[in-house]
PDB file of N, CA, C and O in Angstrom:
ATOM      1  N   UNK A   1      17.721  16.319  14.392  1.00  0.00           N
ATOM      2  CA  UNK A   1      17.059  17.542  14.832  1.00  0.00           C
ATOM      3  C   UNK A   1      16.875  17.497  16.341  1.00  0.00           C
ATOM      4  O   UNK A   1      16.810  16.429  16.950  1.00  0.00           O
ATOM      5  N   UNK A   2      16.801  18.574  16.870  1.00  0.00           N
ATOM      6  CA  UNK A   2      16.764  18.588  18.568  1.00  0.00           C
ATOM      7  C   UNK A   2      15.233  19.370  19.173  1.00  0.00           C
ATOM      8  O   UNK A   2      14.737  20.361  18.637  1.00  0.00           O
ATOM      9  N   UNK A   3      14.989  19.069  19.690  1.00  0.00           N
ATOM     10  CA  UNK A   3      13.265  19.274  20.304  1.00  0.00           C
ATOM     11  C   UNK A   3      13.075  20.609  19.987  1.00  0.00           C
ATOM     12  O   UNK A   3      11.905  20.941  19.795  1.00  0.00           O
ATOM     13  N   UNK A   4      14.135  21.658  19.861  1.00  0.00           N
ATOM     14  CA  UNK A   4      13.459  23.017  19.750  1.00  0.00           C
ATOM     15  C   UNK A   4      13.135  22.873  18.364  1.00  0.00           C
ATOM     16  O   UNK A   4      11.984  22.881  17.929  1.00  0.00           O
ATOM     17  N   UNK A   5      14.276  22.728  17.608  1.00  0.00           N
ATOM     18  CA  UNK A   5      13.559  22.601  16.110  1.00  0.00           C
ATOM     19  C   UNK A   5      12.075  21.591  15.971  1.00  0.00           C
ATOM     20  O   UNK A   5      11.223  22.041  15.205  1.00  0.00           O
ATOM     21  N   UNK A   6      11.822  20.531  16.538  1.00  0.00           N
ATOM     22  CA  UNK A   6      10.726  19.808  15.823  1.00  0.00           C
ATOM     23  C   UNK A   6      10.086  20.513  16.649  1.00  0.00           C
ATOM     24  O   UNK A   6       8.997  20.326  16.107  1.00  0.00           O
ATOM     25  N   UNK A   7       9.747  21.415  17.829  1.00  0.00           N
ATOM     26  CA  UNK A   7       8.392  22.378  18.676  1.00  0.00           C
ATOM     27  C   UNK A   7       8.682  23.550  17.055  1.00  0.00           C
ATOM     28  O   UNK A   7       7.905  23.779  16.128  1.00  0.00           O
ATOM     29  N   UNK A   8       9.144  23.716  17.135  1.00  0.00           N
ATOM     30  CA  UNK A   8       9.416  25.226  15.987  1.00  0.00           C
ATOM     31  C   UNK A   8       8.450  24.760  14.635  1.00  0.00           C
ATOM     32  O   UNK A   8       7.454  25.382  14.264  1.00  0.00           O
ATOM     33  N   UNK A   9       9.066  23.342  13.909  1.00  0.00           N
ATOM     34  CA  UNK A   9       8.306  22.746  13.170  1.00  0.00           C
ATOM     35  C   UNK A   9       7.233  22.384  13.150  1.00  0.00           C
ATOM     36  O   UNK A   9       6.475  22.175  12.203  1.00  0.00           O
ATOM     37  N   UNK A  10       7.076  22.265  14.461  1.00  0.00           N
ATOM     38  CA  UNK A  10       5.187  21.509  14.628  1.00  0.00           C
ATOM     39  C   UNK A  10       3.855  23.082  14.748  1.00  0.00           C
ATOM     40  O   UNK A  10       2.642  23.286  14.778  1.00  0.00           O
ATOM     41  N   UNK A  11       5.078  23.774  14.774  1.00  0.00           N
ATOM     42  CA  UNK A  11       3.941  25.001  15.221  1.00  0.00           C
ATOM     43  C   UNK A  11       3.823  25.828  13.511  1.00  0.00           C
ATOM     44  O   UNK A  11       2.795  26.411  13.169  1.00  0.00           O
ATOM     45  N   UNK A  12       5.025  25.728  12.636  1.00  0.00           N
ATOM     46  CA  UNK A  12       4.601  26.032  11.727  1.00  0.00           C
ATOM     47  C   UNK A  12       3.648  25.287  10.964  1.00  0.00           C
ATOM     48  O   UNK A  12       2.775  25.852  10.306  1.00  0.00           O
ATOM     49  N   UNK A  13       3.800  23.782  11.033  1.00  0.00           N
ATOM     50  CA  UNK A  13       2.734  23.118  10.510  1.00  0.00           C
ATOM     51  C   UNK A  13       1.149  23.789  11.081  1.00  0.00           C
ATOM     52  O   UNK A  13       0.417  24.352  10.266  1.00  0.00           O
ATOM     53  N   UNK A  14       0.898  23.704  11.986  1.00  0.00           N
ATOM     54  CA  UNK A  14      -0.121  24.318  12.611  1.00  0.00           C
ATOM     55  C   UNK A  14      -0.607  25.737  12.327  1.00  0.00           C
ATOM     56  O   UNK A  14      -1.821  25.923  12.245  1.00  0.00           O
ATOM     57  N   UNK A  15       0.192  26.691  12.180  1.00  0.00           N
ATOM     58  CA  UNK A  15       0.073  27.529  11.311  1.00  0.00           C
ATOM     59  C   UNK A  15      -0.525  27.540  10.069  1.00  0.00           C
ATOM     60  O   UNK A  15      -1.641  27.972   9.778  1.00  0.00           O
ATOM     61  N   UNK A  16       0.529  26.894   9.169  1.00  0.00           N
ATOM     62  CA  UNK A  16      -0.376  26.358   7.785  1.00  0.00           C
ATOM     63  C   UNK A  16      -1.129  26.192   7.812  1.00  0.00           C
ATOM     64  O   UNK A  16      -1.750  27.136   7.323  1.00  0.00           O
ATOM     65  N   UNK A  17      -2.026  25.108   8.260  1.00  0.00           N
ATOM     66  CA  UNK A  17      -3.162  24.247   8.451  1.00  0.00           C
ATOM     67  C   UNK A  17      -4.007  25.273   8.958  1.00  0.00           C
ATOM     68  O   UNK A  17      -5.158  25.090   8.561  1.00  0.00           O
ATOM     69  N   UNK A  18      -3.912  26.095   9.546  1.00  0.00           N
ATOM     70  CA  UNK A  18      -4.759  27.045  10.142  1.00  0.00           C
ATOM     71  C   UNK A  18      -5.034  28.188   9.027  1.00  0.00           C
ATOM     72  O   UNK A  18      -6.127  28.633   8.677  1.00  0.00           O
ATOM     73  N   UNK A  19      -3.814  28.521   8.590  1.00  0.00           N
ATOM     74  CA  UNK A  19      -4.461  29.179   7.109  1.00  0.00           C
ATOM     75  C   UNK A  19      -4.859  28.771   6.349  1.00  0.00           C
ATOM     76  O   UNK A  19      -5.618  29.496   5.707  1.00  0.00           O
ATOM     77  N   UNK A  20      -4.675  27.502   5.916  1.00  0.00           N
ATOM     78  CA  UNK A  20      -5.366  27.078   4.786  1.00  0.00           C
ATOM     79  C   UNK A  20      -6.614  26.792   4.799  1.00  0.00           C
ATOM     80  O   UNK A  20      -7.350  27.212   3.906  1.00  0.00           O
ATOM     81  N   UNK A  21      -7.175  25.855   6.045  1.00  0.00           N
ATOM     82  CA  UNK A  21      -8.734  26.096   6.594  1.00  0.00           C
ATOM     83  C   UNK A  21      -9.140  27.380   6.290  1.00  0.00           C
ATOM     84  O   UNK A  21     -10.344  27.593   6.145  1.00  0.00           O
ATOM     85  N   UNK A  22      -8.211  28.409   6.151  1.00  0.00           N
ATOM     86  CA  UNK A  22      -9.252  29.541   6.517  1.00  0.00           C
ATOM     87  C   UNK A  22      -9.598  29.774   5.099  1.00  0.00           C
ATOM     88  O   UNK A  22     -10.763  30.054   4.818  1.00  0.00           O
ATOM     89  N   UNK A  23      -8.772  29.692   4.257  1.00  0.00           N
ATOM     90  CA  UNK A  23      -8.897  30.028   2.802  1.00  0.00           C
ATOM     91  C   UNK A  23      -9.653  29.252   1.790  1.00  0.00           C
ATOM     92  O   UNK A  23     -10.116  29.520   0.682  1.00  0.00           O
ATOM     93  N   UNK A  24      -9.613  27.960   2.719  1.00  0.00           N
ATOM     94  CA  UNK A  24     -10.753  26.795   1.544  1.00  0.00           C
ATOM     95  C   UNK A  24     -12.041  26.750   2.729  1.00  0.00           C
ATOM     96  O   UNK A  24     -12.647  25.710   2.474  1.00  0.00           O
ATOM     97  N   UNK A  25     -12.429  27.147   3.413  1.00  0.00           N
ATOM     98  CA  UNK A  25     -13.514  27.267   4.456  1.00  0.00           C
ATOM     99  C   UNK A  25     -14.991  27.139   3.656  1.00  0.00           C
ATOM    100  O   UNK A  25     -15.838  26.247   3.695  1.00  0.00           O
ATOM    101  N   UNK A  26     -14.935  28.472   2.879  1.00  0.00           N
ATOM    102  CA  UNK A  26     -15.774  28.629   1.746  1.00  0.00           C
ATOM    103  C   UNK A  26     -16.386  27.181   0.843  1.00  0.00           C
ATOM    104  O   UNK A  26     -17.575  26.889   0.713  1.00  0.00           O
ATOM    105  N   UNK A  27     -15.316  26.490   0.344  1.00  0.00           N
ATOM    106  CA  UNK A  27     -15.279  25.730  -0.437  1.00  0.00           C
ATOM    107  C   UNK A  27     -15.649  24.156   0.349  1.00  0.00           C
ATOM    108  O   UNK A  27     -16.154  23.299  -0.377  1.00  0.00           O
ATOM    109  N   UNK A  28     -15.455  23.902   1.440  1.00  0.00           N
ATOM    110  CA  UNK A  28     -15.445  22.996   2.414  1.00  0.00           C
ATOM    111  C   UNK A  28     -17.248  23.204   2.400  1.00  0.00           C
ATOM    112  O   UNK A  28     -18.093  22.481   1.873  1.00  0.00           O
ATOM    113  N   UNK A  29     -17.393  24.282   3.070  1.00  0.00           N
ATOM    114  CA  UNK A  29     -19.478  24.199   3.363  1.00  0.00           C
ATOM    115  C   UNK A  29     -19.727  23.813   2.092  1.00  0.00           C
ATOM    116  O   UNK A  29     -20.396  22.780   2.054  1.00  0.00           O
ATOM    117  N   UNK A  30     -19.420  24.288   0.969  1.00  0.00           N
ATOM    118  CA  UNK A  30     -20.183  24.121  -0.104  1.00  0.00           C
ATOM    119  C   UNK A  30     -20.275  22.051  -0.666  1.00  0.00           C
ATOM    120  O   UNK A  30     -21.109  21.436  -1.331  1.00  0.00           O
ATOM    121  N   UNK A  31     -18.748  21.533   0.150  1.00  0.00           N
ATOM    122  CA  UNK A  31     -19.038  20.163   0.072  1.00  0.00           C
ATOM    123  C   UNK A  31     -19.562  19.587   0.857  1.00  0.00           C
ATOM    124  O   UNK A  31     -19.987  18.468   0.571  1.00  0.00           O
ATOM    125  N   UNK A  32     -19.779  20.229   2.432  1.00  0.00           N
ATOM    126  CA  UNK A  32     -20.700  19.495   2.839  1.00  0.00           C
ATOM    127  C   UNK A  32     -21.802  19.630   2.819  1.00  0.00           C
ATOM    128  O   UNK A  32     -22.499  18.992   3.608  1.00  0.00           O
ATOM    129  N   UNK A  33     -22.340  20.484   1.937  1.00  0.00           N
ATOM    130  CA  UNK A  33     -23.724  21.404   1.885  1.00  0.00           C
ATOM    131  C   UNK A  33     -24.566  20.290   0.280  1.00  0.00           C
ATOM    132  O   UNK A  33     -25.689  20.459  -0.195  1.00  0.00           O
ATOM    133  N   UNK A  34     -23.833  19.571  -0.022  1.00  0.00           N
ATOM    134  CA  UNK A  34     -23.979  18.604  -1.017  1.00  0.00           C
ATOM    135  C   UNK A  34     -23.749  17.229  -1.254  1.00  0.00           C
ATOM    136  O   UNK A  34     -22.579  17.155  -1.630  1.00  0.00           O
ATOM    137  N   UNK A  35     -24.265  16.076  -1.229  1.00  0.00           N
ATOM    138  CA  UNK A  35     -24.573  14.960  -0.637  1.00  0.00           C
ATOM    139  C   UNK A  35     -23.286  14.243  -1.501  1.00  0.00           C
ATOM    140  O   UNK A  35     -22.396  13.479  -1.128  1.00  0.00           O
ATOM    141  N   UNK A  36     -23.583  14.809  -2.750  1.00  0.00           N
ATOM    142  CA  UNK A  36     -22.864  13.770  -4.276  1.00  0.00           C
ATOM    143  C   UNK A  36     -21.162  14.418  -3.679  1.00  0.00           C
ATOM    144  O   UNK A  36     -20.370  13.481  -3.784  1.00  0.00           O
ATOM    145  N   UNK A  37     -20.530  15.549  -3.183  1.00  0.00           N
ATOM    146  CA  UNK A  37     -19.577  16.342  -2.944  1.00  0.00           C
ATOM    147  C   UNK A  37     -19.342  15.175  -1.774  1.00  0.00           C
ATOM    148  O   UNK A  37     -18.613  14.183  -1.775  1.00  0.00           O
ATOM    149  N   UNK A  38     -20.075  15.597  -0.980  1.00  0.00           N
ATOM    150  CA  UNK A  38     -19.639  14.590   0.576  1.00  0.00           C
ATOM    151  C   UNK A  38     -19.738  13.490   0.164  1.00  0.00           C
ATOM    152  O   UNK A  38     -19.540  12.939   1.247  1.00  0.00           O
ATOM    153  N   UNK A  39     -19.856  12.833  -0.386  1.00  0.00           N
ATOM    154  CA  UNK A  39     -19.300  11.392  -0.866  1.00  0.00           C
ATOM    155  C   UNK A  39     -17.838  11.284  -1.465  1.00  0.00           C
ATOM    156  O   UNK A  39     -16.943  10.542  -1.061  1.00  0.00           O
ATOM    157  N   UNK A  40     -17.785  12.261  -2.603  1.00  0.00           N
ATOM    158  CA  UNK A  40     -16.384  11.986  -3.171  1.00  0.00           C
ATOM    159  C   UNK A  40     -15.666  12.603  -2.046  1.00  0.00           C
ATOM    160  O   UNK A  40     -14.947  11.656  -1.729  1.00  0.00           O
ATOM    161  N   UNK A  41     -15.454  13.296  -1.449  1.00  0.00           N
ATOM    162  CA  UNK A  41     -14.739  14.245  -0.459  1.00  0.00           C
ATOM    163  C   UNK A  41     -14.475  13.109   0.589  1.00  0.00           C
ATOM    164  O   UNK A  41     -13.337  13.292   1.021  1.00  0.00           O
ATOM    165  N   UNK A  42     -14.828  12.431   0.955  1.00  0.00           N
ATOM    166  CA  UNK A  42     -14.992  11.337   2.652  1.00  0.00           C
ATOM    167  C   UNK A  42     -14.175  10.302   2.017  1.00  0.00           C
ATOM    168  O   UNK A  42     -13.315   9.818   2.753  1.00  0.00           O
ATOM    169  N   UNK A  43     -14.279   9.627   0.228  1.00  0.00           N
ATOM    170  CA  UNK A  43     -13.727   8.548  -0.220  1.00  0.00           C
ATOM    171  C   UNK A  43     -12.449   8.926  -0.356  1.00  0.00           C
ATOM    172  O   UNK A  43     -11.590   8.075  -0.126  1.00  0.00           O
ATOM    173  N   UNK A  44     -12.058  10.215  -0.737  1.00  0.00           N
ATOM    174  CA  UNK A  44     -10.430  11.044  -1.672  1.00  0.00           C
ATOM    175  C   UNK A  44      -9.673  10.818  -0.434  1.00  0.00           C
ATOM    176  O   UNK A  44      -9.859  11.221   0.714  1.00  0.00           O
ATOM    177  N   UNK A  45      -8.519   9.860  -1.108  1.00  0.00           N
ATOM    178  CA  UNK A  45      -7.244   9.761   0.145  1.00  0.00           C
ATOM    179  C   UNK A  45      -7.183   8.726   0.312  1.00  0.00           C
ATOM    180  O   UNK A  45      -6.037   8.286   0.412  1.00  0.00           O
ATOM    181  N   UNK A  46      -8.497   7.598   0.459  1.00  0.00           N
ATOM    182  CA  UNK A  46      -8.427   6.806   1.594  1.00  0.00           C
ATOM    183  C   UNK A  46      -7.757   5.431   0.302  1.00  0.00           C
ATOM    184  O   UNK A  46      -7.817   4.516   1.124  1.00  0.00           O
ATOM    185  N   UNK A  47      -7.430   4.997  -0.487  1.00  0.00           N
ATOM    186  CA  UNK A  47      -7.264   4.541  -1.540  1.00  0.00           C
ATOM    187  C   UNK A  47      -8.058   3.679  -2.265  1.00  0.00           C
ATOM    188  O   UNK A  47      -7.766   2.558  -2.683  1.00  0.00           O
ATOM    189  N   UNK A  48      -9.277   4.411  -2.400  1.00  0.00           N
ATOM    190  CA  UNK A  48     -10.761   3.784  -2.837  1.00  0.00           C
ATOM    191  C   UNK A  48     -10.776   4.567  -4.365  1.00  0.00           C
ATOM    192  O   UNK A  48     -10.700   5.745  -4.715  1.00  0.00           O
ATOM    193  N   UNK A  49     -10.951   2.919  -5.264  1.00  0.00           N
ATOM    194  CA  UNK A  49     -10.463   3.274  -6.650  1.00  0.00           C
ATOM    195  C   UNK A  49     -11.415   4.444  -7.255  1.00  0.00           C
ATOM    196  O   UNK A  49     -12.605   4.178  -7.083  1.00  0.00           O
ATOM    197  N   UNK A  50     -11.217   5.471  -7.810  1.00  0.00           N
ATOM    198  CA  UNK A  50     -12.254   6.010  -8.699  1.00  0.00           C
ATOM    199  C   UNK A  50     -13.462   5.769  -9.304  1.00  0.00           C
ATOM    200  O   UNK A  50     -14.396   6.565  -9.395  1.00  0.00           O
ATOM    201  N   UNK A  51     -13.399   4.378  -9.812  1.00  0.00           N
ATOM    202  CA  UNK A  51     -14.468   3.934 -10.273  1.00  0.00           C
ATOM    203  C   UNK A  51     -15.407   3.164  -9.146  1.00  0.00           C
ATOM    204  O   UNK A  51     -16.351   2.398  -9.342  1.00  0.00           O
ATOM    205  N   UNK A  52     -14.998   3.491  -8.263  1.00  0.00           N
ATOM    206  CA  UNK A  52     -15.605   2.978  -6.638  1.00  0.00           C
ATOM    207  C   UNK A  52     -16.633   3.622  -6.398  1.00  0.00           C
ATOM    208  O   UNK A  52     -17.820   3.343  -6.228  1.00  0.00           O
ATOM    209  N   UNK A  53     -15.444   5.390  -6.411  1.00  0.00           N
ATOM    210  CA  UNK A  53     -15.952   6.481  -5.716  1.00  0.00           C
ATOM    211  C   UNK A  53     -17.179   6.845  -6.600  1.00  0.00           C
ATOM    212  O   UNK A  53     -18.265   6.893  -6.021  1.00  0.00           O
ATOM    213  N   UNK A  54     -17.133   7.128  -8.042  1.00  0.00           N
ATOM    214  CA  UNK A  54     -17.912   7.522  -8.922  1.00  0.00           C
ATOM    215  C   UNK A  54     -19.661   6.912  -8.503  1.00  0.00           C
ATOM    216  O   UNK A  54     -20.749   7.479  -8.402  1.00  0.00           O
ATOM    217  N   UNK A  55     -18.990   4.892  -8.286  1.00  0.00           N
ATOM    218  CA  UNK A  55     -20.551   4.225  -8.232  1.00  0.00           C
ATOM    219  C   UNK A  55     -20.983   4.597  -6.708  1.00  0.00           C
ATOM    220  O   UNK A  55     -22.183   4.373  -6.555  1.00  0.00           O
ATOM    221  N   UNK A  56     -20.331   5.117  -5.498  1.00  0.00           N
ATOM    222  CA  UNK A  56     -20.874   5.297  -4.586  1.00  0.00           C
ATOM    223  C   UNK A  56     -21.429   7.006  -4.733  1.00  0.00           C
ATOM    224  O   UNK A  56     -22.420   7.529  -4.223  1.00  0.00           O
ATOM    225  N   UNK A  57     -20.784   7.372  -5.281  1.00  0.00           N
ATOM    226  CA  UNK A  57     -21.399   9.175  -5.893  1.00  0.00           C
ATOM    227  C   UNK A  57     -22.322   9.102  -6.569  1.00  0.00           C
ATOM    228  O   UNK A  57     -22.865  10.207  -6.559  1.00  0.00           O
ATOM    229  N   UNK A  58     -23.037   8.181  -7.398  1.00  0.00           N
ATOM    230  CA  UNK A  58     -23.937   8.030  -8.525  1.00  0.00           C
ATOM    231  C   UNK A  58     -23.528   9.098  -9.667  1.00  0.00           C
ATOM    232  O   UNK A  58     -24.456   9.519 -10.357  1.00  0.00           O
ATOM    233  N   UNK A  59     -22.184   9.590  -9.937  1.00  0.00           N
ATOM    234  CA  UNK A  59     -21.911   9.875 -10.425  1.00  0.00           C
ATOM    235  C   UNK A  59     -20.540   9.137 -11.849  1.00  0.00           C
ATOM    236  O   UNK A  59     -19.876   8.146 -11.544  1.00  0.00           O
ATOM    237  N   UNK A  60     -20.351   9.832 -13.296  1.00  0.00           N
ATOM    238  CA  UNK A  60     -19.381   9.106 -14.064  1.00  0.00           C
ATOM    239  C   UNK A  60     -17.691   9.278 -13.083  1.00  0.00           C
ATOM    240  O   UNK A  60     -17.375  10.307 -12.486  1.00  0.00           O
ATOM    241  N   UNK A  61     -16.972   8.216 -13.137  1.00  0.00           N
ATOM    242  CA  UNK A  61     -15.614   8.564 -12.814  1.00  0.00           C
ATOM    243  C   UNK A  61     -14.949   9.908 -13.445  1.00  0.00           C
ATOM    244  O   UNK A  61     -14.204  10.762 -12.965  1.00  0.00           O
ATOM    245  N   UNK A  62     -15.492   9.744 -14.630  1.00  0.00           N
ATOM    246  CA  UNK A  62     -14.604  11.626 -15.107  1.00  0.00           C
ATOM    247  C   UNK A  62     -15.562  12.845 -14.257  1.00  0.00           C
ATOM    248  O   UNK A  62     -15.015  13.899 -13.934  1.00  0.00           O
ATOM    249  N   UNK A  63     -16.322  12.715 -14.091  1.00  0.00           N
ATOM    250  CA  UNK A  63     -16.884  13.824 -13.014  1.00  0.00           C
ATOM    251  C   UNK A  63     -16.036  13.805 -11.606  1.00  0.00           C
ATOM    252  O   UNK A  63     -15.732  14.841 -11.017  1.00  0.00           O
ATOM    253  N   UNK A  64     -15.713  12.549 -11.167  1.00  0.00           N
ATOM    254  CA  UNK A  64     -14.636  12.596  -9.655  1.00  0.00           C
ATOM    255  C   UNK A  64     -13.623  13.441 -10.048  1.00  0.00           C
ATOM    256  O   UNK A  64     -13.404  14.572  -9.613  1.00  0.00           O
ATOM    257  N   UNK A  65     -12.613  12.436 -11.451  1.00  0.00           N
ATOM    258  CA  UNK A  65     -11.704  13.375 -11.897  1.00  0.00           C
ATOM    259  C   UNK A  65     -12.079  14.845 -12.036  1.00  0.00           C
ATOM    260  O   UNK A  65     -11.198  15.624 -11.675  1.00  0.00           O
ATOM    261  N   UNK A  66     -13.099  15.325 -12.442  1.00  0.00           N
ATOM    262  CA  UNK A  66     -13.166  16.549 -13.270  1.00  0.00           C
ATOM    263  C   UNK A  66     -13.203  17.860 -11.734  1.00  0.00           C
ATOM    264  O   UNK A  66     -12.612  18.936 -11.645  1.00  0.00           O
ATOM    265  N   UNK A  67     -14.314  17.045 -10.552  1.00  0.00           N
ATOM    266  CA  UNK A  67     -14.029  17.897  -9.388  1.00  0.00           C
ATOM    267  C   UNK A  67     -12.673  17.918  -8.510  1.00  0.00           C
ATOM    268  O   UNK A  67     -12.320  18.942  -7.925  1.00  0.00           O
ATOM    269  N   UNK A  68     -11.941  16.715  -8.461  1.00  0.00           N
ATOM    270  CA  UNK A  68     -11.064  16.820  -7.936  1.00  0.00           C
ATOM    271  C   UNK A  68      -9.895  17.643  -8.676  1.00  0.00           C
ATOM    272  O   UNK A  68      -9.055  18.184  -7.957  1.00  0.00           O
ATOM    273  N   UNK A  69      -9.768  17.798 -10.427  1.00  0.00           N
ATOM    274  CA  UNK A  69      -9.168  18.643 -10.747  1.00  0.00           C
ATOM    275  C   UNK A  69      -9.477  20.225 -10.115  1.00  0.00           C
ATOM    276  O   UNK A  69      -8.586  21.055  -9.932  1.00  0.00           O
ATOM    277  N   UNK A  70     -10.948  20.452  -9.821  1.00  0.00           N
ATOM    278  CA  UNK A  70     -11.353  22.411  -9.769  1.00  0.00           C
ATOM    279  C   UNK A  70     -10.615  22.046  -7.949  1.00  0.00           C
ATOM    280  O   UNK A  70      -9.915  22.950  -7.492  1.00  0.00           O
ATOM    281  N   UNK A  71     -10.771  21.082  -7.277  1.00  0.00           N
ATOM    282  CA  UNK A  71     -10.561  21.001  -5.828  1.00  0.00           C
ATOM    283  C   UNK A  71      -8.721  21.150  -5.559  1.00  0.00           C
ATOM    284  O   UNK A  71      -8.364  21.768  -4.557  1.00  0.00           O
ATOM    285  N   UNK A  72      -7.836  20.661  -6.336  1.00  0.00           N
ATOM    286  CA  UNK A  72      -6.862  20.533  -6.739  1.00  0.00           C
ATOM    287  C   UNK A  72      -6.153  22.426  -7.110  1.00  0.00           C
ATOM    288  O   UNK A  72      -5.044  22.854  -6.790  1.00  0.00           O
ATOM    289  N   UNK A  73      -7.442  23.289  -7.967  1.00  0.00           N
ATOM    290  CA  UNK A  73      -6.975  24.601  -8.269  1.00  0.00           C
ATOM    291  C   UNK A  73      -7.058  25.188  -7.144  1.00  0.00           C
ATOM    292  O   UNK A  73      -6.376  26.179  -6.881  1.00  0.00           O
ATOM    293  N   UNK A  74      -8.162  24.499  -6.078  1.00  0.00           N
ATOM    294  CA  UNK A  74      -8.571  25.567  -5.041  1.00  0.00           C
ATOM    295  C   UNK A  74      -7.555  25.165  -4.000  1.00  0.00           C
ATOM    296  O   UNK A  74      -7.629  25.887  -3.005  1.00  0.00           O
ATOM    297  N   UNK A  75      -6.530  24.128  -3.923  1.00  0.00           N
ATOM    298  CA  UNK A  75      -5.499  23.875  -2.727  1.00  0.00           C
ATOM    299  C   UNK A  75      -6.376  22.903  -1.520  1.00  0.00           C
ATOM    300  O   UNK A  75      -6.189  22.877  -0.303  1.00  0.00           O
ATOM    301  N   UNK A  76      -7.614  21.957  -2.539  1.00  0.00           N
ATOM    302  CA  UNK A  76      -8.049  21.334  -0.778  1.00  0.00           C
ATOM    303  C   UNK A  76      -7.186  19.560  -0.740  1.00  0.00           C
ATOM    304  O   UNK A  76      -6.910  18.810   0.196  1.00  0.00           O
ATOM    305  N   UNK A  77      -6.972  19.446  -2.390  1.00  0.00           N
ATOM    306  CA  UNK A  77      -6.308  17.661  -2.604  1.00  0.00           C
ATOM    307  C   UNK A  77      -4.787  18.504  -3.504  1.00  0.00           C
ATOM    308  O   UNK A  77      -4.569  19.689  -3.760  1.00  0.00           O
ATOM    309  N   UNK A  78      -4.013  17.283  -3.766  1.00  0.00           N
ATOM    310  CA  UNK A  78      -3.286  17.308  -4.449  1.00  0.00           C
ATOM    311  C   UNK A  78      -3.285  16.120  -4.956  1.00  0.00           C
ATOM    312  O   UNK A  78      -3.996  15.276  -4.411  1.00  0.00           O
ATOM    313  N   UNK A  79      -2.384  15.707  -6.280  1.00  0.00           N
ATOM    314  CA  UNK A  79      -1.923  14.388  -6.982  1.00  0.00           C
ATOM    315  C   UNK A  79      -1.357  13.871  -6.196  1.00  0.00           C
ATOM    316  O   UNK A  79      -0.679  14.381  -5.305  1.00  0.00           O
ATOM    317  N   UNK A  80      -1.589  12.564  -6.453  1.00  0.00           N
ATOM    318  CA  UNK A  80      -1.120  11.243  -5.740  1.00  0.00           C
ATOM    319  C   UNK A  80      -0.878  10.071  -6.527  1.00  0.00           C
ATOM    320  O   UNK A  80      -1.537   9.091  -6.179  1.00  0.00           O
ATOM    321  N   UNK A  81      -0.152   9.928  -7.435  1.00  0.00           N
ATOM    322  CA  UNK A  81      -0.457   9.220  -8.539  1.00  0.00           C
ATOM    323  C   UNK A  81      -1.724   9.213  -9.610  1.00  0.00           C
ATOM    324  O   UNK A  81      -1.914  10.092 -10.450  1.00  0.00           O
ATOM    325  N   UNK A  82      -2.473   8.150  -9.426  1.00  0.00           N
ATOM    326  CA  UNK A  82      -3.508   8.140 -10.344  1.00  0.00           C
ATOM    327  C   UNK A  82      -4.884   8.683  -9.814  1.00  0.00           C
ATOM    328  O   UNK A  82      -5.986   8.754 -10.357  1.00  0.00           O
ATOM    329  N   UNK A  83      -4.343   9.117  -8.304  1.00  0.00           N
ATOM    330  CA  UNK A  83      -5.479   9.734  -7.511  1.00  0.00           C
ATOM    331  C   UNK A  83      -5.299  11.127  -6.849  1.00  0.00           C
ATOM    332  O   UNK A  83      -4.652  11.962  -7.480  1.00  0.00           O
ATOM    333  N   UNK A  84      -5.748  11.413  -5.786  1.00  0.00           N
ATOM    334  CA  UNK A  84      -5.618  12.858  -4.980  1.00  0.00           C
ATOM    335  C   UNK A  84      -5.610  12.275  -3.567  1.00  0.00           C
ATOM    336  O   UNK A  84      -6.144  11.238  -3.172  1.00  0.00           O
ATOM    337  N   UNK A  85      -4.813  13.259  -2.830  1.00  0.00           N
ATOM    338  CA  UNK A  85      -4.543  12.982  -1.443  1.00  0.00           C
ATOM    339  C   UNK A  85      -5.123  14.557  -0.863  1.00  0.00           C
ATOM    340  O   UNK A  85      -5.025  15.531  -1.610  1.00  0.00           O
ATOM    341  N   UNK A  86      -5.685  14.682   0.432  1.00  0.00           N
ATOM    342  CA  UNK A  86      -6.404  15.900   0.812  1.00  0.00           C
ATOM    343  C   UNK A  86      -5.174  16.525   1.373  1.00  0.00           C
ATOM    344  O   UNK A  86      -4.279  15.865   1.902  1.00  0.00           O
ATOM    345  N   UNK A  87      -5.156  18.007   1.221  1.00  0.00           N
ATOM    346  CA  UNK A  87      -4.224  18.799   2.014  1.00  0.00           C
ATOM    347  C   UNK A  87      -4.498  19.256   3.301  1.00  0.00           C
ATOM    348  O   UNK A  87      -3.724  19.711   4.143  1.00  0.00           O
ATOM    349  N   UNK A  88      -5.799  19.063   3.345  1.00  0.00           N
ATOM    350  CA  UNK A  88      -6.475  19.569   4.932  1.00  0.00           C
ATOM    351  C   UNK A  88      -7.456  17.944   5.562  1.00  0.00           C
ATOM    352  O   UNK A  88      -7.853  17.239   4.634  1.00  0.00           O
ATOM    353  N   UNK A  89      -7.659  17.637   6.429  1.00  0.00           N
ATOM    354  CA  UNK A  89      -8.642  16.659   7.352  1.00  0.00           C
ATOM    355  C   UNK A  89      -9.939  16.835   7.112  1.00  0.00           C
ATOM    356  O   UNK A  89     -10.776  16.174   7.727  1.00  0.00           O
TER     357      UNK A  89
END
């Protein structure tokens, strides 16, 4: 690829990312607006086992699973194997 294409590429990425913030924005306050949320949310990605995340959430591991599935409908993680990787920072 030659520099115009990867400037062309980097700006659509940026794009994206800029819409998609805008569309999970909503959903973002509401995790940081919640202590047990901002815990699983800060751990997702980083490859900190589930049953990690759950005992640092004071929450069961199927509750991580169960939000990261509704977080997953809303476009903020995706699958990553046996875990979720974030689509936005």
């Amino acid at each position: 690829m030659n520099e115009e294409t990867n400037d062309i590429l980097l700006r659509i990425e940026q794009l994206l990312k800029g819409l998609l913030r805008t569309a999970v924005s909503k959903k973002l306050d509401e995790i940081n607006a919640d202590n047990t949320l901002r815990v699983i949310w800060d751990l997702t990605g980083g490859g900190t086992p589930v049953t990690q995340i759950a005992k640092k959430a004071k929450v069961s591991p199927w509750k991580v699973s169960t939000i990261w599935q509704s977080w997953q409908e809303s476009g903020l993680v995706v699958k990553a194997g046996k875990s979720y990787q974030k689509t936005i920072a």
